[in-house]
C-alpha positions in Angstrom: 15.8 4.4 -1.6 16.1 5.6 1.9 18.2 8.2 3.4 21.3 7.2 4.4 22.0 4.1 2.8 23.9 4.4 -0.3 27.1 5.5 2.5 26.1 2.0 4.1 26.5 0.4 0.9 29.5 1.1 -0.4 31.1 0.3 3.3 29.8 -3.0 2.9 31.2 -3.3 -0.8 34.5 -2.7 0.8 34.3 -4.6 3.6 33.3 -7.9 1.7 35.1 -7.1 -1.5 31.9 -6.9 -3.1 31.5 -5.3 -6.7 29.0 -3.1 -7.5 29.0 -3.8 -11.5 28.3 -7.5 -10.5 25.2 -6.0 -8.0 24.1 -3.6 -11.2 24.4 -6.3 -13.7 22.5 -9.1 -11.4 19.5 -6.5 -11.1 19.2 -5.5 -14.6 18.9 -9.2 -15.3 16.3 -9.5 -13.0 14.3 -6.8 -14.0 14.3 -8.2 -17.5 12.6 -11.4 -16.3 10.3 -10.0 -14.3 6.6 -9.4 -15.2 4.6 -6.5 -14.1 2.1 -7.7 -11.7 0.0 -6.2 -8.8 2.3 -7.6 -5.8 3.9 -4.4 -4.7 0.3 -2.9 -3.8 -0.4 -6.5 -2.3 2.7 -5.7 -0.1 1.4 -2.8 1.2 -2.0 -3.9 2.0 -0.6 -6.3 4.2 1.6 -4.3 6.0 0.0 -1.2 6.4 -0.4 0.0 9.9 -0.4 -3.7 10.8 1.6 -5.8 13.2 4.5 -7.5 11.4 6.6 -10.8 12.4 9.7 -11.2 10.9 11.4 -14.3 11.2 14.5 -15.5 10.6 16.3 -19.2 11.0 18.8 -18.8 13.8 18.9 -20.9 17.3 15.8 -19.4 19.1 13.5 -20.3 16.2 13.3 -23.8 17.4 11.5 -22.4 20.3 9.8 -19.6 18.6 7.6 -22.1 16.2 4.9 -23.6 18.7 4.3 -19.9 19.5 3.9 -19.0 15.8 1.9 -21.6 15.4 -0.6 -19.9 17.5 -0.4 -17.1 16.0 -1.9 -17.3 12.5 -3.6 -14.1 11.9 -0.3 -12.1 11.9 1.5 -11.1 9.2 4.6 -13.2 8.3 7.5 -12.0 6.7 10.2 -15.1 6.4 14.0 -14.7 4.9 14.1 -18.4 2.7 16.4 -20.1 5.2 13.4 -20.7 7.6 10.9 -21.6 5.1 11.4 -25.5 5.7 11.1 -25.7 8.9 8.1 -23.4 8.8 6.2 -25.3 6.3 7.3 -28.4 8.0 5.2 -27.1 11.4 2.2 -25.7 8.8 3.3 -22.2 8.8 3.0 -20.6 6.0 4.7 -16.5 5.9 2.4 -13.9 3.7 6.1 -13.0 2.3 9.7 -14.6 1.5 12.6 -12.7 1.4 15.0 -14.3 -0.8 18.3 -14.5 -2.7 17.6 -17.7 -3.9 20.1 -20.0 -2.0 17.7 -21.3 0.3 16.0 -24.5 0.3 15.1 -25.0 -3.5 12.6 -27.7 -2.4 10.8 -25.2 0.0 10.9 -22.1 -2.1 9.5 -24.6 -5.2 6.7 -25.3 -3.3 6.1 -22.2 -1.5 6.3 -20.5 -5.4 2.6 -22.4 -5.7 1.3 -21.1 -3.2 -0.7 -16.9 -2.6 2.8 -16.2 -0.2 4.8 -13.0 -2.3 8.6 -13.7 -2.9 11.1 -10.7 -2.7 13.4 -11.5 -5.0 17.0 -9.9 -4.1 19.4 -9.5 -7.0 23.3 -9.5 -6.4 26.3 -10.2 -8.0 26.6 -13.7 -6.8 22.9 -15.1 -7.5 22.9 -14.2 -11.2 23.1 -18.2 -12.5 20.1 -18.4 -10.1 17.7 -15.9 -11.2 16.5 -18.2 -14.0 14.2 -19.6 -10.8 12.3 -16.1 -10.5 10.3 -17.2 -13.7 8.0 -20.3 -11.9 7.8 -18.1 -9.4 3.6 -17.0 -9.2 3.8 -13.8 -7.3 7.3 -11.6 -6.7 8.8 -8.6 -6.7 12.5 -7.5 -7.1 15.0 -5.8 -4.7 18.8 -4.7 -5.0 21.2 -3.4 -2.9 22.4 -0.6 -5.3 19.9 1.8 -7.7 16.6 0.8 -8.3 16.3 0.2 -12.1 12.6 -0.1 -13.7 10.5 -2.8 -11.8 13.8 -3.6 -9.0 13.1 -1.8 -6.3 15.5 -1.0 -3.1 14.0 -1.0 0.5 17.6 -1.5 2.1 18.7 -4.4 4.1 21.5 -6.9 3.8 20.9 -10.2 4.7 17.6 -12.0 3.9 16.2 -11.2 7.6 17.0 -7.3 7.9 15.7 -7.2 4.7 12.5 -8.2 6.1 13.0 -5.9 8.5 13.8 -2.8 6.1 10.5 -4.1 4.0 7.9 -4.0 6.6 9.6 -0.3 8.0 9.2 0.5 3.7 5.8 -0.3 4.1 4.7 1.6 7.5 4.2 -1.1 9.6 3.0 0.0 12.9 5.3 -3.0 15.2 8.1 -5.2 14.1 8.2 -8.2 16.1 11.2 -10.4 15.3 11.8 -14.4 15.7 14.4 -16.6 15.1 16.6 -13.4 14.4 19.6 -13.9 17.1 22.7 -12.4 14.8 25.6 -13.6 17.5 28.4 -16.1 16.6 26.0 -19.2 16.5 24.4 -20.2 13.3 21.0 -21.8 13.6 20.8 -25.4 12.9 18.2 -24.7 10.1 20.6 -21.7 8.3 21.9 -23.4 4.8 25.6 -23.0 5.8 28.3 -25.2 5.0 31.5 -25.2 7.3 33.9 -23.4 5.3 31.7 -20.1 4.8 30.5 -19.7 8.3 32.8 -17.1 8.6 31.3 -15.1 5.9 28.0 -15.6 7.4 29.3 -14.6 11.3 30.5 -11.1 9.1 27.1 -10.8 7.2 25.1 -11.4 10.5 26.5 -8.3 12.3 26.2 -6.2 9.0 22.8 -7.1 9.4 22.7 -6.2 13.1 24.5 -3.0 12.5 21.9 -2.3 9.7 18.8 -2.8 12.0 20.6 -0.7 14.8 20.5 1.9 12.2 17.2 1.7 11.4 15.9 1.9 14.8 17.3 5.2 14.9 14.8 6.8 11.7 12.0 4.3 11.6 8.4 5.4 12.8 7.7 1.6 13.7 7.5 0.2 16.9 10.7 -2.5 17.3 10.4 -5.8 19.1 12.4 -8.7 19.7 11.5 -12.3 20.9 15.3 -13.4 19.7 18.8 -12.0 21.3 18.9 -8.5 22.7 19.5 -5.5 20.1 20.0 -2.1 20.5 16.8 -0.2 19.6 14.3 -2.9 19.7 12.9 -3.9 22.5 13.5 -7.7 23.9 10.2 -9.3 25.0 9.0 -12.7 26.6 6.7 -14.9 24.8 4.2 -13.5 28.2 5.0 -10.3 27.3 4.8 -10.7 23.3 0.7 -12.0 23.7 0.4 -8.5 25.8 1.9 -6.1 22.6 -0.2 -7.9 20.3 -3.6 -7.7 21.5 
C-alpha cells in the first residue's frame, strides 16, 4: 500500500460518512470470487517504463476521442464511465478501472474481450460484485487493507485510480484525457441529478489525491484535460511532441 495513504483514507471515510466495515466486508467478498489468474504480471508488462493514457469521461473527452483514435499503440487505461463512448469510436483501453456502476452493456461486452478489469470493492458495490464472475481477465482493488488476492494501489474515483495504477506499476509518463475534475459533469459520466453533488465532492477528492501523488511519484505527469497542480497541461501539438 503506499506511503501516506491510510491518513488519506480515513479523511475521506469522514468526509463522506463512509464505513470502513462496509469497505472490509465488500473486499473480502470479492476476494472470495475471484480466481487466481496471471493478470497482475499482465499489468505490469504493460505498463512498465511505458507511456500511459488515462482516460476518464468528463467534458473534454468529446474532443479528446478523434485524437485517441490516432493513437492506438498507447497504452489505455479507461475508468468504466468512458467505456461506451470509447467502444462506440473503436477504442478499445488495455485496462478498465471499475466499481461496477458503469455502463453494464459496455463492461458486458468489454468482459469478452483481452482488455483487464480492475475490479474496486467498496461498501456500496457489494450486490454488484456477483458481475466479477463473467468477467475473463481481472484483478481486485480496495480502498482499505489488502486481503489475499485484493490488492490496494490507492485512488478514489475510478479515474485517479487509473492514475495511482499506472504510478503502481512504474510508468515512465501519465498522460491524462477526459479527466477535467471541476464542477461540470461530462455528458457521458452515469450521473443522475440528485447525486451530482456527491460526484462534484468525489471529483475533487480525486483531484486532491492526484495533487498528492504528483508530489512522490517517479512518473512523468501530463494533462490534455483542465489544469492540475503537478501535472503538466499540454496541447494536442504539444502531446504528439512528448510521445514520440
Amino acid at each position: 500500500m503506499i506511503s501516506g495513504w491510510e491518513k488519506r483514507y480515513f479523511s475521506i471515510l469522514k468526509e463522506l460518512n463512509y464505513s470502513e466495515k462496509k469497505d472490509k466486508e465488500s473486499a473480502l467478498i470479492l476476494d472470495s470470487i475471484l480466481k487466481k489468474n496471471n493478470s497482475t504480471e499482465k499489468i505490469r508488462k504493460l505498463i512498465q517504463g511505458k507511456t500511459v493514457f488515462v482516460i476518464g469521461s468528463g467534458p473534454s473527452l468529446s474532443i479528446a476521442i478523434p485524437k485517441l483514435k490516432k493513437l492506438k499503440k498507447y497504452i489505455k487505461i479507461a475508468a468504466d464511465s468512458s467505456l461506451k463512448p470509447l467502444i462506440d469510436n473503436g477504442i478499445i483501453p488495455d485496462i478498465i478501472v471499475t466499481d461496477l456502476d458503469g455502463n453494464e452493456d459496455a463492461i458486458k461486452k468489454m468482459s469478452k474481450t483481452k482488455s483487464i478489469f480492475v475490479i474496486h470493492a467498496h461498501g456500496d458495490n457489494i450486490e454488484k460484485l456477483q458481475m466479477v464472475k463473467k468477467i475473463k481477465n481481472s484483478i481486485g482493488t480496495t480502498q482499505t487493507n489488502p486481503v489475499n488476492k485484493i490488492q490496494n494501489f490507492g485512488g478514489f474515483t475510478d479515474g485517479d485510480r487509473g492514475v495511482f495504477l499506472a504510478n503502481h506499476f512504474d510508468a515512465k509518463k501519465i498522460i491524462l484525457f477526459g479527466m477535467d475534475f471541476g464542477n461540470q459533469i461530462g455528458k457521458f459520466s452515469n450521473t443522475n441529478r440528485s447525486d451530482r453533488e456527491m460526484k462534484i465532492k468525489k471529483l475533487k477528492i480525486g483531484k486532491d489525491l492526484l495533487i498528492w501523488l504528483s508530489t512522490i511519484t517517479k512518473s512523468e505527469l501530463f494533462t490534455t484535460s483542465k489544469p492540475i497542480e503537478g501535472f503538466k497541461k499540454i496541447s494536442y501539438r504539444e502531446l504528439d511532441i512528448i510521445i514520440t
